[in-house]
N, C-alpha and C positions, 0 to 999 in steps of 0.2 A: 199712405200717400208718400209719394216719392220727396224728395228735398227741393228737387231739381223739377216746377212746375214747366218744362217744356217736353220734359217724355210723355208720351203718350197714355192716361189713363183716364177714367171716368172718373175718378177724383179727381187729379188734374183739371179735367175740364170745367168741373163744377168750380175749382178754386179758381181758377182764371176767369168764369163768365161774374163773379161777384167786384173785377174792377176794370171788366170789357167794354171796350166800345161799343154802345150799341147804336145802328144808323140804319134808315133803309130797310128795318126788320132784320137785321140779323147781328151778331157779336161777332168782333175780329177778334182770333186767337191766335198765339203760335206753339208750332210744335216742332221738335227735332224731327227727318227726314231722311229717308233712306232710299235714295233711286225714286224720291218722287214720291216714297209712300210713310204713313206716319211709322214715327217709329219708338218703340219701346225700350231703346237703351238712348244716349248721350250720341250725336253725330254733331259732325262738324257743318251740318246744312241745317237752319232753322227756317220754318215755311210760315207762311201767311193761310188760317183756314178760316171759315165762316159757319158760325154756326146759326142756323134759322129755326127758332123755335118754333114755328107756326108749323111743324115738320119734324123734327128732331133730327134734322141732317144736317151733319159736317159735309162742308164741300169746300174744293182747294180752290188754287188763286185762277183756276178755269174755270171753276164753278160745278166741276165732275162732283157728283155723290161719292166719299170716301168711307162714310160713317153714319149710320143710323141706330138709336138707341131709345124706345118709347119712353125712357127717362128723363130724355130733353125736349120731350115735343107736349105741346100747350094742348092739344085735343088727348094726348091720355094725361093731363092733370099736371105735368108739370108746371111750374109759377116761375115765372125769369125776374130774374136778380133786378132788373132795372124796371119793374114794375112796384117793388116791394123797399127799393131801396128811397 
């Protein structure tokens, strides 16, 4: 896991949805950003994304699909932090 929880990893995400907002069904996160897309090193653009468990999709602050992973979505078995918490 990176030091820096706004580059973009599957670690990351898991470590930021354990003190995420959750509203509405889904967690607000942020991440660094490059041209609009997540990004994997340090930029000087930090984005607003949503993560909907009921789905395992990341989607940005228009609500486009960016990210899907059956590791964040509740129908393959994942468990969200703000149910356990």
């Amino acid at each position: 896991m990176s030091d820096d929880l706004w580059i973009f990893s599957e670690q990351n995400l898991h470590e930021q949805l354990k003190t995420a907002l959750f509203t509405h069904g889904f967690y607000t996160v942020k991440f660094y950003t490059a041209d609009g897309l997540l990004s994997k090193i340090k930029t000087d653009t930090l984005s607003e994304f949503y993560l909907y468990p009921s789905g395992g999709t990341l989607r940005d602050s228009s609500f486009n699909l960016v990210f899907y992973d059956s590791q964040f979505d509740t129908y393959r078995g994942f468990q969200p932090p703000h149910v356990t918490r």
